[in-house]
Residue frames relative to the residue before (quaternion, step in Angstrom):
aa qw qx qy qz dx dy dz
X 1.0000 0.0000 0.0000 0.0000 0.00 0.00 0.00
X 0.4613 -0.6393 0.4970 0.3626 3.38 -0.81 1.08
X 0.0061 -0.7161 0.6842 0.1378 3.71 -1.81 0.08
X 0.2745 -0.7240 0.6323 -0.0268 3.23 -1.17 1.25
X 0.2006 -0.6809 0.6983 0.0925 3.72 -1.26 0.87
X 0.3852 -0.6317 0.6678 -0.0822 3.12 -1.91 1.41
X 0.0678 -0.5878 0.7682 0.2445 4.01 -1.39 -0.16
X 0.0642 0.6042 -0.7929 0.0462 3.30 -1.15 1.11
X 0.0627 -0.6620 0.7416 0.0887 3.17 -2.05 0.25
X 0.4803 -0.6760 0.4698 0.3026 3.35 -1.02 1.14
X 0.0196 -0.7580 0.6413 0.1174 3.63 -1.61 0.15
X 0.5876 -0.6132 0.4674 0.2455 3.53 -1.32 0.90
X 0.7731 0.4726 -0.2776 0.3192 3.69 0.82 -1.22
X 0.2656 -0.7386 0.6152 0.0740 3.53 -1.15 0.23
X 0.4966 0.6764 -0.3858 0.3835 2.92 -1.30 -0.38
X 0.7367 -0.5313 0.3868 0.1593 3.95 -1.40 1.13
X 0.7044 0.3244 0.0017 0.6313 2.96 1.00 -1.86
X 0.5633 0.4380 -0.4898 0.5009 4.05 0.59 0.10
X 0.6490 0.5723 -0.3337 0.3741 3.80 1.10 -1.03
X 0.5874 0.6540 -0.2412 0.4112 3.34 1.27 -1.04
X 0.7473 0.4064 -0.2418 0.4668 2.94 0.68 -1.98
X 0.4775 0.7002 -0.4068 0.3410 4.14 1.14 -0.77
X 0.7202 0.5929 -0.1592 0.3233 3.19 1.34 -2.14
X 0.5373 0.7102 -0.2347 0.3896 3.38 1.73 -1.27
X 0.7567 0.3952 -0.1956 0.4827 3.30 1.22 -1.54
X 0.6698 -0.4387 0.4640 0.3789 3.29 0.54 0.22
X 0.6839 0.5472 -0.3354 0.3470 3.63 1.08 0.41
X 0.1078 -0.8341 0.4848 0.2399 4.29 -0.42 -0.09
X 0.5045 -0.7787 0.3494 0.1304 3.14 -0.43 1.30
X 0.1299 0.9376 -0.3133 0.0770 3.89 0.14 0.72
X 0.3858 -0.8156 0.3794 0.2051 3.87 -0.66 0.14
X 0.2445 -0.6827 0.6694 0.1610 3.61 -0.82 0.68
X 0.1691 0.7777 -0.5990 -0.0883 3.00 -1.10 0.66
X 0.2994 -0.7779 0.5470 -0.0778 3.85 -1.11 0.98
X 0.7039 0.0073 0.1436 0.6956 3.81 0.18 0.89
X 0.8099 -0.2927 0.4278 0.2746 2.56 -1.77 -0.96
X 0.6145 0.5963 -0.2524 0.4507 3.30 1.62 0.56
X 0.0226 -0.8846 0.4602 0.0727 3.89 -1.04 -0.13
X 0.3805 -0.7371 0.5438 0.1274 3.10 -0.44 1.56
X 0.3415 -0.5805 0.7251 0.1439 4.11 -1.45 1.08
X 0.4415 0.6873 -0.5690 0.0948 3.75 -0.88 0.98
X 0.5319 -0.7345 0.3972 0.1408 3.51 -1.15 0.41
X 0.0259 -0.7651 0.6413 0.0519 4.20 -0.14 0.24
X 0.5036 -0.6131 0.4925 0.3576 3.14 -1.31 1.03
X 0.5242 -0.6217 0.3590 0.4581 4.01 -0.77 0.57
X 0.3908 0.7170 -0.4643 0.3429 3.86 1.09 -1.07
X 0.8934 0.3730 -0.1006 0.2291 2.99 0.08 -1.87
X 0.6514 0.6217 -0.2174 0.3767 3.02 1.54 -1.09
X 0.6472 0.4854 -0.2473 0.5333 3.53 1.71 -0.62
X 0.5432 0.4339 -0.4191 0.5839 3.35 1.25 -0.05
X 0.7257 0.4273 -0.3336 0.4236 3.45 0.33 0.29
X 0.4235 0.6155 -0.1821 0.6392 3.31 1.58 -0.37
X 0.6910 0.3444 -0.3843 0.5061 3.79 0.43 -0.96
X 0.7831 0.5795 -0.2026 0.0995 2.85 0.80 -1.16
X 0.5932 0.6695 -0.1316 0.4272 2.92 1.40 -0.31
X 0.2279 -0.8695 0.4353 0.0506 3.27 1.50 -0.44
X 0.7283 -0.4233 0.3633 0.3982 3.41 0.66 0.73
X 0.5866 0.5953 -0.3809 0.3955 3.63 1.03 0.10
X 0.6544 -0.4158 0.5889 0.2282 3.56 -1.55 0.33
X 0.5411 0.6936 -0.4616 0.1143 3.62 0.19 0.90
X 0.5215 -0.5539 0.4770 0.4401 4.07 -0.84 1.00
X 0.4276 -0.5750 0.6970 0.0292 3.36 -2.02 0.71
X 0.1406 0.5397 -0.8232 -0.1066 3.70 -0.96 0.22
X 0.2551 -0.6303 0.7313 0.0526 3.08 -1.92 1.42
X 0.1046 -0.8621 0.4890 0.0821 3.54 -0.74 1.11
X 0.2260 -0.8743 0.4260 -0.0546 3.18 -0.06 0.85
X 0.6071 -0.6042 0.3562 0.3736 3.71 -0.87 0.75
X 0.7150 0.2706 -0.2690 0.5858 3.48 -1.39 0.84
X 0.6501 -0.5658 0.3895 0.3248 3.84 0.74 0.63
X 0.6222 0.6096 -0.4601 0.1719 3.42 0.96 -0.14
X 0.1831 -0.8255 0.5000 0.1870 4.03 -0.92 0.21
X 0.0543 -0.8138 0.5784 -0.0153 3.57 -0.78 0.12
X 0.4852 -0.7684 0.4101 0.0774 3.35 -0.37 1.78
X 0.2133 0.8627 -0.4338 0.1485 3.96 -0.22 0.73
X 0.2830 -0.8225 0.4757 0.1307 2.91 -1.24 0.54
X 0.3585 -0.8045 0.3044 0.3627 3.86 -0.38 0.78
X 0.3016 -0.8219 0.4241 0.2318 3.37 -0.77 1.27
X 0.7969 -0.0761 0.2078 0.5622 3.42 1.42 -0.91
X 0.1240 0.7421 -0.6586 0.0116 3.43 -1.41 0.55
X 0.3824 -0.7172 0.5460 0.2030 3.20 -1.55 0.82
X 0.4477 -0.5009 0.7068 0.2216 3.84 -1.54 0.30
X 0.3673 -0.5704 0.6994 0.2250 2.68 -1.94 -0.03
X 0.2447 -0.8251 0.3848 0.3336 3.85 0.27 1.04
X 0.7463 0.4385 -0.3600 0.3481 3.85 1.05 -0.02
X 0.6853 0.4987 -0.1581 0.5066 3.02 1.83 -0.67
X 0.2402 -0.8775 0.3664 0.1952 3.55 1.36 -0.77
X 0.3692 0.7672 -0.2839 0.4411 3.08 1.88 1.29
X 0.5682 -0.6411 0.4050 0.3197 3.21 -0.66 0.39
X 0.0432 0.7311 -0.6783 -0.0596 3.82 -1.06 1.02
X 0.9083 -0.0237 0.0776 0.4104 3.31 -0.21 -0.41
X 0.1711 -0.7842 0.5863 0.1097 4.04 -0.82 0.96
X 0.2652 0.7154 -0.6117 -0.2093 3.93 -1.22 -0.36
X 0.4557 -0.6548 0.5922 0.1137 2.31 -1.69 1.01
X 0.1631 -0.7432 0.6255 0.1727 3.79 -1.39 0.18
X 0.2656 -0.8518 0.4225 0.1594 3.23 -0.65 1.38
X 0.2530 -0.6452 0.7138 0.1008 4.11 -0.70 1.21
X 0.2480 -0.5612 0.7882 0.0466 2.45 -2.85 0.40
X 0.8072 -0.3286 0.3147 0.3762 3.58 -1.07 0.92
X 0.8815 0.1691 0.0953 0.4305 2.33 0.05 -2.06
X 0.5781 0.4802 -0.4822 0.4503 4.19 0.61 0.52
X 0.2465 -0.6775 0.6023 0.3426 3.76 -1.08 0.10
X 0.1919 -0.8413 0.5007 0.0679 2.63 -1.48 0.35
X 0.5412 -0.6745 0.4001 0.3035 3.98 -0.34 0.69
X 0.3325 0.7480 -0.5535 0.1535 3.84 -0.09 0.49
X 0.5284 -0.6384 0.5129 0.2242 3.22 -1.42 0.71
X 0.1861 -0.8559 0.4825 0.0059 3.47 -0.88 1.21
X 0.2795 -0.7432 0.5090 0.3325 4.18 0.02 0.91
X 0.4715 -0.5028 0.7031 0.1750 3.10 -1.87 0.92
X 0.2572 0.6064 -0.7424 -0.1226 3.30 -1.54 0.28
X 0.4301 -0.7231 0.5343 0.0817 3.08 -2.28 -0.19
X 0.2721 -0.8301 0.4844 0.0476 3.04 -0.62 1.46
X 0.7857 0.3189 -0.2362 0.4745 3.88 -1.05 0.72
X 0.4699 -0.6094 0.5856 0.2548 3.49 -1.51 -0.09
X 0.3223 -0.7602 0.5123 0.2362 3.73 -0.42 1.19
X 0.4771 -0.6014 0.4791 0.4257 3.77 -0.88 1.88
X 0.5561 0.5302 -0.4613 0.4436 4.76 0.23 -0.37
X 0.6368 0.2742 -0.3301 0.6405 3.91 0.37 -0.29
X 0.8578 0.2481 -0.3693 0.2575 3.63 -0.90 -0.79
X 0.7837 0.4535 -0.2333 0.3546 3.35 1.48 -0.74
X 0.6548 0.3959 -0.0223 0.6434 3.36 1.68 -1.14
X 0.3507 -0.8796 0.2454 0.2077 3.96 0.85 -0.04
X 0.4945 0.7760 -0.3264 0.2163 2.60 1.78 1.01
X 0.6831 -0.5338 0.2055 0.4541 3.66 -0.88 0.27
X 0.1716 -0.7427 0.5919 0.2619 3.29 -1.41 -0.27
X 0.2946 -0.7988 0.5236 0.0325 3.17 -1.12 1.58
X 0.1818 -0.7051 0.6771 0.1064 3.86 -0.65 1.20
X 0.3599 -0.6421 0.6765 -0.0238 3.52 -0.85 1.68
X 0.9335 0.0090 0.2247 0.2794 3.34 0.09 -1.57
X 0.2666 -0.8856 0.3773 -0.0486 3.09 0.51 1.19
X 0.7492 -0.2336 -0.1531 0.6006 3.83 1.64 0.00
X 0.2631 -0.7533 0.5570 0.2303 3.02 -1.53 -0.43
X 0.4023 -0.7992 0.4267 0.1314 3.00 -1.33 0.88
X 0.2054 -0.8153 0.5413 -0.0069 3.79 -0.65 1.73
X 0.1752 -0.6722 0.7017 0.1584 3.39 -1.37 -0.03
X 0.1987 0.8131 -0.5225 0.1626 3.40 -0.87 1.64
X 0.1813 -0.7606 0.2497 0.5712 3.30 -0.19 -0.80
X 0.8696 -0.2289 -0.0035 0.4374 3.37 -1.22 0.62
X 0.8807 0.2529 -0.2101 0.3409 3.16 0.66 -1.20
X 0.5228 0.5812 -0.3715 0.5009 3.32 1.49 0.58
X 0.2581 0.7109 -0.5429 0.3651 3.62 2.17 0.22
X 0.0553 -0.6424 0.7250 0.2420 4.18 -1.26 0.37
X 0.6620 -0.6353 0.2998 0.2615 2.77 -1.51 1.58
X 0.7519 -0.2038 0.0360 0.6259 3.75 2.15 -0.81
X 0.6694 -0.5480 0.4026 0.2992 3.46 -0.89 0.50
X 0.0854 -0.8433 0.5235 0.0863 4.06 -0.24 0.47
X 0.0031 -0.8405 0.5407 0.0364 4.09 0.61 0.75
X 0.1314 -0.7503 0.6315 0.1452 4.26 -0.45 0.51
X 0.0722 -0.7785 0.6174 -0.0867 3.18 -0.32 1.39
X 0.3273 0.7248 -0.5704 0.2057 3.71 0.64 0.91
X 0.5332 0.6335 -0.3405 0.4455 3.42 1.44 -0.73
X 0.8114 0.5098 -0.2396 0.1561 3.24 0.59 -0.78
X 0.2754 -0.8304 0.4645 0.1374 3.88 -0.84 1.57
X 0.8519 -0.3238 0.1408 0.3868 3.26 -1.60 0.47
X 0.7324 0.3298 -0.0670 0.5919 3.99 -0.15 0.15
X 0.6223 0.4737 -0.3426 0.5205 3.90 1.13 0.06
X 0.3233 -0.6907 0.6462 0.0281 3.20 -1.75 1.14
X 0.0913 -0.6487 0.7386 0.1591 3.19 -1.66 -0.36
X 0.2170 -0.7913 0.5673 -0.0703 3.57 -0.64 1.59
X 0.7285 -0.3841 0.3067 0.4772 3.76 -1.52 0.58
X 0.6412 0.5580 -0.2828 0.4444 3.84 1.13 -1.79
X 0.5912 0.5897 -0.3031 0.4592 3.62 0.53 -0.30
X 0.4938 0.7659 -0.2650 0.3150 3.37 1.12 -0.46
X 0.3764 0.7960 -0.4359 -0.1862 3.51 -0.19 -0.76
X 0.1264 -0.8669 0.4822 -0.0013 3.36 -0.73 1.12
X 0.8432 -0.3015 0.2878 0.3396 4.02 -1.26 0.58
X 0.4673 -0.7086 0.4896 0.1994 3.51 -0.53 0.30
X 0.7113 0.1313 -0.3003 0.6219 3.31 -0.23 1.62
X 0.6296 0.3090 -0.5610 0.4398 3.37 0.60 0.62
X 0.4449 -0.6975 0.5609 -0.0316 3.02 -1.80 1.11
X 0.0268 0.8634 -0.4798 -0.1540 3.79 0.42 1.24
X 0.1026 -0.8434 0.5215 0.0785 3.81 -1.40 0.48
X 0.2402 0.5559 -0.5433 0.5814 2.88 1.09 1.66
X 0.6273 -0.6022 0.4065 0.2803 3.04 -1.51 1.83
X 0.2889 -0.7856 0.4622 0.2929 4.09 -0.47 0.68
X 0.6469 0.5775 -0.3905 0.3091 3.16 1.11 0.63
X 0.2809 0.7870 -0.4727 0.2799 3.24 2.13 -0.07
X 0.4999 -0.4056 0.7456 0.1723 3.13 -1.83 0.49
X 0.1489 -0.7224 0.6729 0.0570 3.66 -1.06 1.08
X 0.7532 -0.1197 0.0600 0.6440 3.46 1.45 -1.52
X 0.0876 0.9182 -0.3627 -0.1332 2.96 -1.41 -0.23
X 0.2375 -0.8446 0.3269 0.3512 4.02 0.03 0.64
X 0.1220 -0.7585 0.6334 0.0924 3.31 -1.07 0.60
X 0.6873 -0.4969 0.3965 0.3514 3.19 -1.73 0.60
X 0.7141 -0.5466 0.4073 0.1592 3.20 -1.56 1.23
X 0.3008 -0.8469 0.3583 0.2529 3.81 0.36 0.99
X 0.2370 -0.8400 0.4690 0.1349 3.81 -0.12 1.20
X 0.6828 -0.4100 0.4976 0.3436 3.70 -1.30 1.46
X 0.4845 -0.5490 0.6090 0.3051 3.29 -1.91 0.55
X 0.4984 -0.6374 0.5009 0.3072 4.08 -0.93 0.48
X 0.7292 -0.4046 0.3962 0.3842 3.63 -1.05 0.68
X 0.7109 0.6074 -0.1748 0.3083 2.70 0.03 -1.67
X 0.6044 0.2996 -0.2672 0.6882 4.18 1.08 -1.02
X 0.6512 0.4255 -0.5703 0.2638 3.88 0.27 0.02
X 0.6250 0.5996 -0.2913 0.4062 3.12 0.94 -1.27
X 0.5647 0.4406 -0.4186 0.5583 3.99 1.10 -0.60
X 0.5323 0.5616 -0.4503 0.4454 4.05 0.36 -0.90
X 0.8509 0.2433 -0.2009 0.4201 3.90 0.54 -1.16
X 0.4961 0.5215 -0.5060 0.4752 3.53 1.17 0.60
X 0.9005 0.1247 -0.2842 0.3046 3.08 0.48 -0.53
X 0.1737 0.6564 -0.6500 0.3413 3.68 1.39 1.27
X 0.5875 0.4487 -0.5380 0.4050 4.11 -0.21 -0.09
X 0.7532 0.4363 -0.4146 0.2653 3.87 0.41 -0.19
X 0.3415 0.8217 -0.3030 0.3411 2.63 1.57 0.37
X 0.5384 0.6137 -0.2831 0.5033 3.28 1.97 -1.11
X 0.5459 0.7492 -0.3698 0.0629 3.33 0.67 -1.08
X 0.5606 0.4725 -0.3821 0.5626 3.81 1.40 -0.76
X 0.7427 0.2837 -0.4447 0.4125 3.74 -0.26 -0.40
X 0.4317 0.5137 -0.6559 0.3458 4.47 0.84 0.39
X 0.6516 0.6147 -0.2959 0.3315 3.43 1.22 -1.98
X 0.4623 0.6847 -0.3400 0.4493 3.50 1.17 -1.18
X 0.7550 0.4573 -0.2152 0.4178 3.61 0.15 -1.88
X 0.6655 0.5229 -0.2637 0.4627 3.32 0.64 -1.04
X 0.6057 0.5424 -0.3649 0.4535 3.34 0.51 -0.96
X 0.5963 0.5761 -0.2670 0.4912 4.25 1.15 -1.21
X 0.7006 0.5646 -0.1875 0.3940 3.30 0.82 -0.86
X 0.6345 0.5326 -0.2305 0.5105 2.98 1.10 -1.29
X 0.8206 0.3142 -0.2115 0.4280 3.43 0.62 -1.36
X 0.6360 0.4392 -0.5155 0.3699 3.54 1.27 0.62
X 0.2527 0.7708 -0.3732 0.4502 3.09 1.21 0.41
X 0.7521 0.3536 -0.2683 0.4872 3.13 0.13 -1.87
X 0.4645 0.5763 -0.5167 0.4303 4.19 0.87 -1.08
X 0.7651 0.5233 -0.3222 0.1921 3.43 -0.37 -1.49
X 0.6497 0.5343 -0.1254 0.5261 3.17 1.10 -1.75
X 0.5792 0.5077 -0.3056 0.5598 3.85 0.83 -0.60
């Protein structure tokens, strides 16, 4: 598993308007968390999105370095955007140890064109997009590569299909569906249109009753 290093520095304040004022300097406010605990700290933003690019969607360990030389081994749990601006607000991190496993979600991807789509035109369906292991850290894979060229119309690829390193432990259901191709969805036939437009004229039918109903009650005028 790849590992990447960070400067972070811890900070005491909180608060909206501390995040803001953080954001101004050119900093992103963020969170360690450990157990049942959580550390308030800050990364300059530069850096933190260069780290962010990097990764690519992968599974990858963190050394936070910290004044006075200290470090602390993590793993990124999350970060928000700004959905209008597409900035950074806020990262956490989850600090690991060597020697503890831990439970993290891992992305699935997919390699090749399934022979059911390119030959037979049928669709492919992404079910599942990761899965969730228990290892330790450094036995975390950074992602999951599945070659799904093999695969024909009415075929899948499930969690059991998988096959992963020794000592990692997967807990996703091993029967999940990851992908799968299905038949090519076929057009309704003439034949139900042409019924659809025979029987759009009954539609008319409340405003005959309607008419009748006028009739009736000039009638009743006449006879009176």
């Amino acid at each position: 598993m790849e590992r990447l290093s960070i400067v972070a520095e811890k900070r005491e304040d909180h608060g909206k308007g501390v995040a803001r004022s953080l954001r101004r300097e050119g900093m992103i406010p963020a969170t360690l968390y450990r157990g049942g605990s959580a550390q308030s700290i800050k990364l300059v933003k530069k850096d933190l999105a260069k780290l962010i690019n990097s990764m690519s969607g992968e599974q990858v360990m963190v050394d936070l370095q910290f004044k006075g030389g200290e470090k602390k081994l993590a793993l990124l749990k999350a970060y928000q955007v700004d959905p209008l601006k597409g900035e950074l607000l806020h990262t956490d991190f989850f600090e690991v140890s060597l020697t503890e496993e831990v439970r993290v979600p891992v992305h699935v991807t997919t390699v090749g064109e399934p022979i059911g789509v390119r030959r037979d035109g049928g669709i492919l369906q992404h079910t599942l997009r990761e899965v969730m292991i228990e290892c330790l850290p450094d036995k975390i894979p950074g992602r999951i590569e599945v070659d799904i060229s093999g695969l024909e119309l009415g075929q899948s690829v499930h969690v059991s299909d998988l096959a992963f390193a020794e000592g990692v432990k997967v807990l996703s259901e091993q029967g999940e569906v990851i992908v799968t191709v299905t038949a090519p969805v076929v057009e309704a036939a003439p034949a139900a249109e042409a019924a659809e437009a025979v029987a759009a004229p009954e539609a008319a039918e409340p405003e005959v009753v309607k008419k009748g109903k006028k009739e009736e009650e000039g009638a009743e005028k006449k006879e009176k």
